[in-house]
N, C-alpha and C positions, 0 to 999 in steps of 0.2 A: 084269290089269285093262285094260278095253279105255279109247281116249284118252276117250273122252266119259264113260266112269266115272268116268275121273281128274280131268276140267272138273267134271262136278258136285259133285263130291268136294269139289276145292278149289275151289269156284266163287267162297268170301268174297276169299281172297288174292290168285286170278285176278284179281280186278276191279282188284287195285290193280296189279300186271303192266300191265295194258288201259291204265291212267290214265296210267304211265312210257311205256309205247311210244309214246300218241299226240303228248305232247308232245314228244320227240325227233326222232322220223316229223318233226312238223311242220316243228321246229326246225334237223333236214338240209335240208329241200326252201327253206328260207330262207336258206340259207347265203352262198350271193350277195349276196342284196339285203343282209344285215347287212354282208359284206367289203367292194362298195360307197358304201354307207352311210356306214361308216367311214373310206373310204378310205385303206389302208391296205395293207401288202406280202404277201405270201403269208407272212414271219416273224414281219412284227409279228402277224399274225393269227392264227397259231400262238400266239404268246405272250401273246394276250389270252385261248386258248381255255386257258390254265393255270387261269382263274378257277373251271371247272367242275371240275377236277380237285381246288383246295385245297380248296373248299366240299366234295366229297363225303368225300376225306379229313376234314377236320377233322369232319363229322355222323357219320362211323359211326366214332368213337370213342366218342361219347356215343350212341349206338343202341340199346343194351347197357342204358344206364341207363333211358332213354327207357319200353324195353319191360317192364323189372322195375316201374318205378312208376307206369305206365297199362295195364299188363296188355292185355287184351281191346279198347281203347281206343285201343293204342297204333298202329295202323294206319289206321285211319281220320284221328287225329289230323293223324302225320304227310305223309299225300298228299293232307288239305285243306289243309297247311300248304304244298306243293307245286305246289297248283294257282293258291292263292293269290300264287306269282311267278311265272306262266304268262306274265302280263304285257309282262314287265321287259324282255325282250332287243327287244323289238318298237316300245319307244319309246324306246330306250340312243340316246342323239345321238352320246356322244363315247367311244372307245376307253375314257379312263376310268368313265362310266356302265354301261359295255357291261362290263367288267371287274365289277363291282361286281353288275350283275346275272346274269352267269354264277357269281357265287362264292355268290350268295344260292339259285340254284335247284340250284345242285351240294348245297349242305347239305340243302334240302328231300329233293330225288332220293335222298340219299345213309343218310338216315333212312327213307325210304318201303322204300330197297330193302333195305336189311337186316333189317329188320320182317318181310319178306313174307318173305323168301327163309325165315327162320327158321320161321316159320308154316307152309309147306311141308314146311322138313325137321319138325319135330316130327308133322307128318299122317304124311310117311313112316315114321316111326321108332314111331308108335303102330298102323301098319295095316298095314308089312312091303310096301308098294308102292311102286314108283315113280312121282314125280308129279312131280317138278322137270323133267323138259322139259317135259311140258305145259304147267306154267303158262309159263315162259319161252317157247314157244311161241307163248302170248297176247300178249306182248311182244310179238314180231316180228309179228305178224299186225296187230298194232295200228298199229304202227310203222309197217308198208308201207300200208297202209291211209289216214294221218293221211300221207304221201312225197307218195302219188299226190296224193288230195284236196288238199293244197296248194298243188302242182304246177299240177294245174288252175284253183286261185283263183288264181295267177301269172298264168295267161297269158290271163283273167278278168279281170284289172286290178284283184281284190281285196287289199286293204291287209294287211301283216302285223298290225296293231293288230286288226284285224277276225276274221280267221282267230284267235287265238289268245283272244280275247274266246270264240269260239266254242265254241273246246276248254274253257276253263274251266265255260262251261254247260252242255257236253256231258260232264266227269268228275267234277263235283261227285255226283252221285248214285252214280256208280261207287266214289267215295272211302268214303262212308256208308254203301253196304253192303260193306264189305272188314269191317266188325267180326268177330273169328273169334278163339275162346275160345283161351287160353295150354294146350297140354299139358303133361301133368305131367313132368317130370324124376324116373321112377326107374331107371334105370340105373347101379348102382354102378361106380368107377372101373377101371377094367381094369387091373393089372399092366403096364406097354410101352404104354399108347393114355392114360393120366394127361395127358401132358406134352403143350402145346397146339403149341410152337415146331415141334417137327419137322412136324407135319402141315399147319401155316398155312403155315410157307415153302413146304414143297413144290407142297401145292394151290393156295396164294397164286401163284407165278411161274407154273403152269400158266393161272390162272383171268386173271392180268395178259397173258400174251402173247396168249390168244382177242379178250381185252377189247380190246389193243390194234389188233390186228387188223381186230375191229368196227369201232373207235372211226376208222379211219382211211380207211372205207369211210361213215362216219356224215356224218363232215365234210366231207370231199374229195370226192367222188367226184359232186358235182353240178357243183362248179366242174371237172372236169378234165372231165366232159361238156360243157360249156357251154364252158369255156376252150380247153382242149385240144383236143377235136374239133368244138366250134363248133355242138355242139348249140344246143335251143331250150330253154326255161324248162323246157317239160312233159318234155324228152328228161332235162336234167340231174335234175328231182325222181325220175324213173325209176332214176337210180340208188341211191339210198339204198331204193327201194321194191325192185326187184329182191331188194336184199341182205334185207330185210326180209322178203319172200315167201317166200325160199330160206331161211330161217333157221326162218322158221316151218313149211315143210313139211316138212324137217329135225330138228325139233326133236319137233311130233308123232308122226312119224313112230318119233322116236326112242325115245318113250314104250312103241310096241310093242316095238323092237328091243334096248330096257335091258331087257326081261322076258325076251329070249330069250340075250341074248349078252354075254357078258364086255365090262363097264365100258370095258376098259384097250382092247377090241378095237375097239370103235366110236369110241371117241377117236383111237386111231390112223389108223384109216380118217379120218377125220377131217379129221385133219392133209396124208393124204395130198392129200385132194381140194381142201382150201385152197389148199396150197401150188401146184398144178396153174392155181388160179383166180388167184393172184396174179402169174404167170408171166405169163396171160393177159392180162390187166391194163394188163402193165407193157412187154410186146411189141405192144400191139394195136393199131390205126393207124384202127379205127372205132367208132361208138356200138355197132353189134351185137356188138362180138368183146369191149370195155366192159362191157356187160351178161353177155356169156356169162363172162367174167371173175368181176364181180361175186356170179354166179350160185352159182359156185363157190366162191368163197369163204364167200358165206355159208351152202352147204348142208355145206360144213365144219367151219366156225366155229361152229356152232350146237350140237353136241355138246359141246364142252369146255369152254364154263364152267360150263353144270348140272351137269355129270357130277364137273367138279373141285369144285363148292360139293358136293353131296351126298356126295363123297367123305371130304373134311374132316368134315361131319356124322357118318359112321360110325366117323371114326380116334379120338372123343376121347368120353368118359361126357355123359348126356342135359343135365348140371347145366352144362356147359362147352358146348354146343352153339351159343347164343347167341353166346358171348364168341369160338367159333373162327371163325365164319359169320362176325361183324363183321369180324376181322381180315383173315381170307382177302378180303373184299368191300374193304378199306380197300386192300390189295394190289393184287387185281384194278384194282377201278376206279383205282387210279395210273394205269393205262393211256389212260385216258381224260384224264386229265393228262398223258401225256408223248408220248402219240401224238402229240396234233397238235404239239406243237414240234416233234418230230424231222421231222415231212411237211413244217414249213414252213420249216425249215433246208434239209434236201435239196432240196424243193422250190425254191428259191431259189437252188441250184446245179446243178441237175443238170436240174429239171423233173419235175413230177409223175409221168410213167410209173416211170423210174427211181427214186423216192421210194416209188412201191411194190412196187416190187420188194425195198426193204431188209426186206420182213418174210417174204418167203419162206423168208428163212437162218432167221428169230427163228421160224419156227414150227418150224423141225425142233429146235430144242431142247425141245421138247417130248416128243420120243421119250425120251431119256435121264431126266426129271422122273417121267416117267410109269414108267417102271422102278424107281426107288425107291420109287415111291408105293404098287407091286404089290409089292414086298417087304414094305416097313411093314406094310403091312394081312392080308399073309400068316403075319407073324411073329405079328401080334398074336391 
């Protein structure tokens, strides 16, 4: 299936993809002005970004439930529920505010995204294609998109209150048409794929260290342009847009290249090229070699967590699909909770270059996760 077969295909779940990426996109290229704002250290700020992490953990345990008893409903619901604390972080005055409304928009996010993610795999699983990068594709494309355009209202003298006002006018129609019918569950239990624990751990630490990865390129990487190399507003919203481009060309991309090549081979490759981008990163001494950095990591990163959510999707029966998708996502996105304390720990002793360098080691355990994961699936 070519990728625009795959966009129209999933074009209702897409949309809700679109509505995640643009508020984050936004919500990196601001990252500053909130640190700022705050004022507050590179750790406390780490540990205020815990808030987006409990909020997504605590909503996709109840995600599961969410989607059993609003069916068809259930996605729309939850990313008008989303948009509606688009708000929050843009008028947070104090560390505690700010805390308070990252933990409200982590639960929205965290229900939007396991809705979609699940509506995806159920498309895959009833029509035997692949389709979860594309739509995570839409993510990033949104994502870089909503970096730039921020970036520019920065250095514009437009208000975060205003920009994000914007976003919410701009996704609410995205939100309402994401309706998209529940598939059926019949796939009886398979003998060895029944049990959900072995496949959520494994795909979970897989799908947690891409996230984290992500997540430490989502947040940081405006202020280490801006701080660190003394870029300008529009240079540092650049970075989060960079990783955002490169994730979604990556990730489309990828849509052609799961139809042609083994799962476990493109993840690896994957890996390899992260790891090369974080190197970069973490030795580079200018905004260009930054970006070229960035670049790489996210044309990396952008394979491994579709590829480990759709994986989990085929290890376990149609009736469990939901329940393993939520867990693996509850895993995953921890990363998004623990990334930025560990950035803003190290960070705080050593200085951000070195701070990302510590995930170049965390991404080669992904090799060895990834080799159980090709046996499981072999066995079963």
């Amino acid at each position: 299936m070519t990728l625009f077969g795959a966009l129209h295909l999933s074009r209702r779940p897409a949309a809700a993809f679109a509505v995640i990426g643009l508020f984050w996109g936004a919500f990196a290229a601001h990252v500053p002005v909130f640190k700022a704002r705050l004022a507050v250290g590179d750790g406390a700020f780490g540990l205020l970004m815990l808030g987006t992490g409990v909020g997504l953990v605590s909503a996709m345990w109840l995600a599961p439930m969410l989607d059993r008893r609003l069916g068809a409903a259930a996605l729309p619901v939850a990313s008008v529920l989303f948009i509606a604390m688009f708000w929050t972080p843009a008028v947070a005055g104090t560390p505690a505010v700010f805390f308070a409304a990252l933990l409200a928009l982590g639960m929205a996010s965290g229900l939007t995204d396991v809705v979609m993610n699940t509506r995806v795999a159920e498309m895959e699983a009833a029509g035997g294609k692949p389709l979860m990068n594309a739509n995570h594709g839409v993510f990033s494309l949104a994502y870089a998109a909503a970096a730039l355009a921020s970036g520019w209202a920065r250095e514009g003298g437009v208000g975060a209150a205003a920009v994000f006002a914007a976003l919410m006018l701009l996704c609410l129609p995205l939100a309402l048409s994401s309706r998209q019918a529940v598939g059926a569950a019949g796939r009886e239990a398979v003998p060895g794929k029944a049990g959900l624990l072995a496949p959520v751990l494994l795909c979970g630490a897989v799908v947690l260290i891409a996230f984290m990865t992500e997540a430490t390129v989502e947040t940081w990487s405006a202020l280490h342009i801006e701080r660190t190399l003394s870029g300008s507003a529009a240079q540092g919203a650049a970075g989060p847009a960079v990783l955002g481009l490169t994730m979604a060309f990556g990730r489309f991309s990828g849509q052609s290249v799961a139809a042609r090549f083994d799962d476990a081979a493109v993840m690896l490759g994957g890996v390899v090229l992260a790891v090369l981008g974080v190197v970069l990163v973490a030795a580079g001494q200018g905004v260009a070699v930054a970006y070229l950095g960035f670049g790489a990591m996210g044309l990396g990163v952008s394979v491994i967590g579709p590829i480990g959510l759709a994986m989990v999707a085929r290890m376990v029966p149609d009736d469990r699909r939901a329940a393993a998708i939520s867990r693996v996502a509850v895993i995953g996105f921890a990363g998004f909770f623990v990334a930025p304390v560990i950035m803003g720990q190290i960070s705080e002793r050593v200085g951000l270059q070195l701070a990302f360098g510590f995930f170049a080691g965390l991404l080669l355990l992904v090799v060895p996760l990834l080799g159980a994961i090709r046996r499981r699936l072999h066995a079963g």
